[in-house]
N, C-alpha and C positions, 0 to 999 in steps of 0.2 A: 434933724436933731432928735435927741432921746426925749420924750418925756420927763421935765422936769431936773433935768440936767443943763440947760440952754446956761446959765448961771454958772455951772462947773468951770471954770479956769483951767483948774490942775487937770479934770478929763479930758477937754478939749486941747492943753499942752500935750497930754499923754499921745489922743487921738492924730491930732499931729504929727508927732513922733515916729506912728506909725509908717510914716511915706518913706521914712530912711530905712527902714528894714528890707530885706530882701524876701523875707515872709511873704504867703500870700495870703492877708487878712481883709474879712469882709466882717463890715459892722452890721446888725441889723437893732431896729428897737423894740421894745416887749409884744409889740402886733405883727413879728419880720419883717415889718419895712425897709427894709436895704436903705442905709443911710449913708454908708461910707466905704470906697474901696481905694485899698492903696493901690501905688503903679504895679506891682507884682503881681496882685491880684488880678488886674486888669489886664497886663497883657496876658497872662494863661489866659483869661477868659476870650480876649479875642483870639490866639492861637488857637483856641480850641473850638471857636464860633460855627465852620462852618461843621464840624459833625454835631454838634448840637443840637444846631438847628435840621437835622435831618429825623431827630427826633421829635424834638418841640419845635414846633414850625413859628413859635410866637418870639424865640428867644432871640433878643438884640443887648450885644454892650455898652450901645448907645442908651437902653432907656434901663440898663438894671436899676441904677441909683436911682432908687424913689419906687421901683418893683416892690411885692412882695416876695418872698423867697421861695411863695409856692411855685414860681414856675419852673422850677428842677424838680420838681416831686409831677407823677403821676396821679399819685394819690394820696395829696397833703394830709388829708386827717389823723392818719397816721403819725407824720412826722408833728402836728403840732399838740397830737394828745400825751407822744413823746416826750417834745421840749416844755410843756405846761409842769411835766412834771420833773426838771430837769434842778439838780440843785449841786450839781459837783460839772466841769470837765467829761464831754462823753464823744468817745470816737468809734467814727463810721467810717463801710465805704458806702461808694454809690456808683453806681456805673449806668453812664448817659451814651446811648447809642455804642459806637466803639471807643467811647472813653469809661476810664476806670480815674474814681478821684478817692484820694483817701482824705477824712474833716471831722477836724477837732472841733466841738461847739464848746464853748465857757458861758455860761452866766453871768453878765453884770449885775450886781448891785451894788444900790446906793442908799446907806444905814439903813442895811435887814432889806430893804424892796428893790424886787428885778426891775433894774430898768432897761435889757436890752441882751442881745447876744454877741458874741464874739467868737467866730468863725474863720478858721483858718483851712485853708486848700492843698492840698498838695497830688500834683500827677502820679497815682499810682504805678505807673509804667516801670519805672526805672525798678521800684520796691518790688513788684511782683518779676520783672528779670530777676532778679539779684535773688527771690526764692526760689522762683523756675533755678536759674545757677546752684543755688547752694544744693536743691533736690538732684542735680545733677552730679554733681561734685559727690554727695552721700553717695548716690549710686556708682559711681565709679569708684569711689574707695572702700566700696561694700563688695566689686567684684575685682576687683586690682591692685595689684602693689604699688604705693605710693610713697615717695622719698622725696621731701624737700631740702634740697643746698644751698649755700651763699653763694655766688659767682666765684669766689675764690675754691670751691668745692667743699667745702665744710658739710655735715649732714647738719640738719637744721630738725627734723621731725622724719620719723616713716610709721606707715598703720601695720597692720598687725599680720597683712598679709605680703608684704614686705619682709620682714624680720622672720616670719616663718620659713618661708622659701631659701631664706637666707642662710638662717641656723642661728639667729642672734636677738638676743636681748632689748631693748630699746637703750639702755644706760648705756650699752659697750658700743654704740653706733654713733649716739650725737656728741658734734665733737669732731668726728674724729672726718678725716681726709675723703674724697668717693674711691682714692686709690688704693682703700683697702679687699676692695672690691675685685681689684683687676689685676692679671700676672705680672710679675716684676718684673717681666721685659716691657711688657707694652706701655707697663706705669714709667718705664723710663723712657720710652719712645718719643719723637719728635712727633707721631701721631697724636699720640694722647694728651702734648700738649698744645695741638691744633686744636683738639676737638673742643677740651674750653673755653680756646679763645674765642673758636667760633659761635657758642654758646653764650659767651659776652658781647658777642656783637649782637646778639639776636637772635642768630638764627635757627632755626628748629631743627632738630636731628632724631631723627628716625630708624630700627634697624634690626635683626635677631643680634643679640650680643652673648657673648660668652663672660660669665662674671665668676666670682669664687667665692664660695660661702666658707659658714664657720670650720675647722677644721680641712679645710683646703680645698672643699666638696666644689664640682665643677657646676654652675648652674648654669640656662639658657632662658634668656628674657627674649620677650618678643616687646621692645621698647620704644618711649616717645620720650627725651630729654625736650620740656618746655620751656622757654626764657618767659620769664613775667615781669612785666613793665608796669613802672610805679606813673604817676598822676605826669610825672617831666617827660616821658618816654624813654627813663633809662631802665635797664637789666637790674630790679631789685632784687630775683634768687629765679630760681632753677625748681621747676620740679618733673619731678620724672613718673609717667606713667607704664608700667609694664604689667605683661601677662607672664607668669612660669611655663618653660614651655620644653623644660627639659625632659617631660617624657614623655613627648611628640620628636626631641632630635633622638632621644635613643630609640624609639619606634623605627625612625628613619635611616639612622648606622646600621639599622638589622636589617632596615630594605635593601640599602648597596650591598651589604653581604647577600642577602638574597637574589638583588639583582645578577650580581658577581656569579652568582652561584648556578642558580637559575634560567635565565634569561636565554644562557647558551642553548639550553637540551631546551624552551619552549620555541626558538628560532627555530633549530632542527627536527620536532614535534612538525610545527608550521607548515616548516619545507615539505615535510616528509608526506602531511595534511593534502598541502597545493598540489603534490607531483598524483599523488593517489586521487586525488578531485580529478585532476587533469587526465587521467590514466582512465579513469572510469568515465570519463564524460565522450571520451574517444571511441572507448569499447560500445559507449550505448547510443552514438551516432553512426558508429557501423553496424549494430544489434538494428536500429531502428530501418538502416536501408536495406539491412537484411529482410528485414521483417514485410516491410514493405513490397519487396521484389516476391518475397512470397505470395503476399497478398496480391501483388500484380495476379502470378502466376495462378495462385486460385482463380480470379476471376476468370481469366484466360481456359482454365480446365473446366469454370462452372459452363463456359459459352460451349467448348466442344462438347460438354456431357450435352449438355441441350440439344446440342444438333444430332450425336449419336441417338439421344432418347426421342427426336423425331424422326429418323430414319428407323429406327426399332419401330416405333407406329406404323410407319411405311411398311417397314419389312410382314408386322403382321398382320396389318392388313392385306397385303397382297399373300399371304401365306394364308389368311384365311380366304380370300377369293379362289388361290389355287385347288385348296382343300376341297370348294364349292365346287369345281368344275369338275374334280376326276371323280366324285360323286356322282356327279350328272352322267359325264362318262363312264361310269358304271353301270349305272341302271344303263343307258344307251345300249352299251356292251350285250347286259343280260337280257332288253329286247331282243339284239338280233342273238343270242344264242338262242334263245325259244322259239325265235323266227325258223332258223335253221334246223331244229327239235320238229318244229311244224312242219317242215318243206320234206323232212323222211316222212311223214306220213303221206304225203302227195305223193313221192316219187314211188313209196309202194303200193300205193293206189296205181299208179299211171303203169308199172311194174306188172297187175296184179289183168290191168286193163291191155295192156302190151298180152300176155303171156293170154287170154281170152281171143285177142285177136289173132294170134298164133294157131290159139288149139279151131279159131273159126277157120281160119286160113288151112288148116288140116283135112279138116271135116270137107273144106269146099273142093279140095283137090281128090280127097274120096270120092267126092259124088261126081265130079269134073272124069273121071275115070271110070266108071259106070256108066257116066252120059256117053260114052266114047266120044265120036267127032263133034258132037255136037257140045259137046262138054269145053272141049279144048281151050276155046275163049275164054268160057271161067276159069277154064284152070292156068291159065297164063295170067290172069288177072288174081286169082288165088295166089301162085305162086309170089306176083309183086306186094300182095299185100302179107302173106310171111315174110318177105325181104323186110318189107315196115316195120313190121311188128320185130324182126328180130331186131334192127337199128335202133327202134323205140327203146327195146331193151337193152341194146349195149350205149345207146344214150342215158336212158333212166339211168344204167348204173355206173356211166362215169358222172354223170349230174351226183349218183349217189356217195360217191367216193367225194366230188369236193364239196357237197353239203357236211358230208362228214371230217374233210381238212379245215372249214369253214367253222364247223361247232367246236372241233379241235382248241381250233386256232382264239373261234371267241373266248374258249373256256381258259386257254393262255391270257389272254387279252384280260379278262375278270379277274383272276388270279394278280395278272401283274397290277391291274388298277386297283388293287386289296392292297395289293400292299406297297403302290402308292400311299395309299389313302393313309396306310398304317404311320408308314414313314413322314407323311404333312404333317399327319394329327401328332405326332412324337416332337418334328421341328416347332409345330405352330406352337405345341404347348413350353420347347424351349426359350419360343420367340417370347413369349407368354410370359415366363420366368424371367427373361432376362429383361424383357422392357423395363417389367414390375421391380427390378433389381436397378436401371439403368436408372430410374426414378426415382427410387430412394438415393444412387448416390448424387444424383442431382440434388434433389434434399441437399444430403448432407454434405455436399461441396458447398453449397451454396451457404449452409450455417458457417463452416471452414472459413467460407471467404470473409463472411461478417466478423467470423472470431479476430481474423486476421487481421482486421483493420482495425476494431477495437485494439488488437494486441498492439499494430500498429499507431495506431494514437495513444497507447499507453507507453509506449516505448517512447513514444514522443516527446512525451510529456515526464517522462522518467532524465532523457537525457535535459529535455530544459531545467529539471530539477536541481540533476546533477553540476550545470553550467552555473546554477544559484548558487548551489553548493560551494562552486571553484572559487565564485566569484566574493562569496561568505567569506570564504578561508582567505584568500586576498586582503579584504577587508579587516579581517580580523588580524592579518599580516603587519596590515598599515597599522592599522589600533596598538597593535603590542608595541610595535616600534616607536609611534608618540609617545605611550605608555613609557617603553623606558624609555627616551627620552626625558621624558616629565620628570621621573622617577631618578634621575640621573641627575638633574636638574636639582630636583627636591636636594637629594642625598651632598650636595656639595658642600 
């Protein structure tokens, strides 16, 4: 009970009273003691109990009556330095956990002194949708045309983006029919008067539309006719949401003409694209086996240059061993020509010895002749040793004649080994030349063969390019064709 009201009649009839309201009213008394809640109030508060209590872990509906009111406050001193000084009606929210509460506080008095407060509750929910809605609603009639009608089609209101799109006024609209709107066939069609009815029955309709503004101008809405149902769930009016969207369809009549136009010479572009991909990917997959057979073939020529360029080694070295020996056999040579140089001297020594035993052999057959008989045996002995001596002689000088076919002959023999020797030393230095030549193309086959295979692997990699390529242009083939498609699609 209040302080000093226990007595009141008339408050406590009032208090009373309160239980038939649909209100949700809590009493408290000048200390907030929670003294009284009606059933309204009571059951929000148990609907609302258990997220409450995820906050305040203490809160129960069972013991608020007779609570203080601090335990909705975190942090009462606030709220009671507030109501201390409270002398009119004051509203708040308050938001407990995921509850939002909107709460009138009033002041009791009884003549001039507070005796208590009067607190009424209300679920924020609904009120803060219903502003989320209306922010919504601003925003959509801030970027869209909006036209409200009766179910019978009447305009009823439209905003400002509406009427411009349109070419009209607001006074020359409300009032009047939607079939001002639409061609005067279709307004007499048995379509247009489906589409009403179906509007009356509910149902939502959705669509691009062709409508007709002021002076007969052709406009295109990208539209949403809405049915809005009143509290019973009938169709109390119509409104209609749309975008202007007429100069997105004439953007789109210039693309069929383009497509029309168009479309044909980028197919044959395409074609013409794919065949030349196709053409070139051919030429650089027979480029590449070309290439490659070259670069076989390099290797192939790098291996014979090799073997030619060790058989040149061969060659001169045994060109220089040859060299070596008819040197040797040179000097050889020029031995025995000196040999045979020497052997004239011997043989006109033996010549010189012969021609003494001769003139002895002479002398002995003198004296042998003198001796008379007794002589005789010398001189038969004489006479045999002139035989000697003349043999000696005609020996010595066929010895001498072939010591001299012999020196002859060596001095041929030097001569030809000269030039020999001339003729090696001439090859060996071609052999010389051409090794050193057979080696550099060795070198430079060998670089050849590397080019070749790089060239070869570029070629390779040229035709895989090219086969991207084909395969690009294909793709891009399919692309354009979606495209119109799409574009086809679009333009309808």
């Amino acid at each position: 009970m209040f302080k000093g009201i226990g007595r009141n009649s008339a408050l406590t009839s009032k208090i009373a009273a309160l239980d038939a309201l649909r209100a949700n009213v809590m009493i408290a008394d000048d200390d907030l003691n929670i003294i009284h809640m009606n059933p309204s109030v009571i059951d929000l508060m148990r609907e609302a109990e258990a997220d409450l209590r995820k906050e305040l872990p203490r809160f129960s509906v069972a013991t608020l009556i007779g609570s203080n009111i601090d335990i909705f406050h975190k942090n009462p001193g606030h709220q009671r330095k507030m109501l201390a000084a409270l002398s009119k009606p004051h509203d708040a929210t308050i938001k407990v956990g995921h509850r939002t509460f909107d709460l009138r506080v009033t002041p009791l008095s009884d003549r001039g002194k507070r005796i208590g407060f009067v607190v009424e509750w209300n679920d924020a929910k609904e009120r803060l949708l219903n502003l989320d809605y209306i922010a919504q609603f601003v925003a959509v009639n801030r970027s869209q045309a909006v036209i409200e009608f009766t179910t019978d089609g009447q305009v009823v209101s439209a905003n400002e983006n509406f009427l411009k799109a349109m070419g009209y006024r607001l006074d020359e609209v409300v009032g009047k029919h939607h079939g001002m709107f639409v061609e005067p066939d279709y307004r007499a069609s048995r379509d247009y008067a489906e589409f009403w009815d179906r509007l009356r029955r509910g149902e939502f309709q959705a669509a691009q539309y062709k409508r007709i503004g002021k002076n007969g101008k052709a406009v295109w809405i990208e539209g949403a006719y809405n049915p809005i149902f009143d509290a019973s769930g009938k169709v109390a009016k119509v409104v209609k949401f749309a975008t202007d969207i007429t100069a997105q369809v004439e953007l789109l009549a210039n693309l069929k003409i383009l497509i029309d136009q168009n479309f044909g010479e980028i197919d044959g572009a395409i074609d013409q694209s794919s065949n030349e991909a196709g053409a070139a990917s051919k030429a650089a997959d027979e480029t590449s086996a070309n290439v490659q057979m070259v670069a076989a073939s390099a290797e192939e020529l790098v291996a014979s240059i090799g073997e030619i360029s060790q058989s040149m080694v061969k060659s001169r070295s045994a060109t220089d061993d040859a060299f070596g020996r008819v040197v040797s056999a040179g000097h050889s040579t020029e031995k025995l020509s000196n040999a045979a140089q020497a052997m004239n001297g011997i043989v006109g020594l033996i010549q010189s010895i012969a021609g003494q035993i001769n003139l002895l052999a002479l002398n002995a057959t003198i004296e042998a002749a003198r001796a008379g008989e007794a002589g005789k045996g010398f001189a038969v002995v004489a006479s045999e040793v002139k035989n000697l001596a003349n043999q000696a002689a005609r020996a010595t000088e066929q010895i001498s004649k072939e010591i001299d076919g012999v020196q002859t002959t060596s001095d041929e023999v030097v001569t030809a080994l000269g030039a020999i020797r001339e003729a090696i030393g001439t090859v060996r230095e071609y052999v010389t030349v051409t090794a050193t030549a057979v080696e550099q193309q060795s070198s430079v086959t060998q670089s050849i063969s590397a080019t070749m295979q790089s060239a070869s692997a570029a070629v390779s990699t040229v035709s895989a390019s090219v086969r991207e390529i084909s395969s690009a242009v294909h793709e891009a083939a399919v692309a354009v064709g979606k495209t119109k498609e799409a574009a086809s699609v679009l333009v309808r």
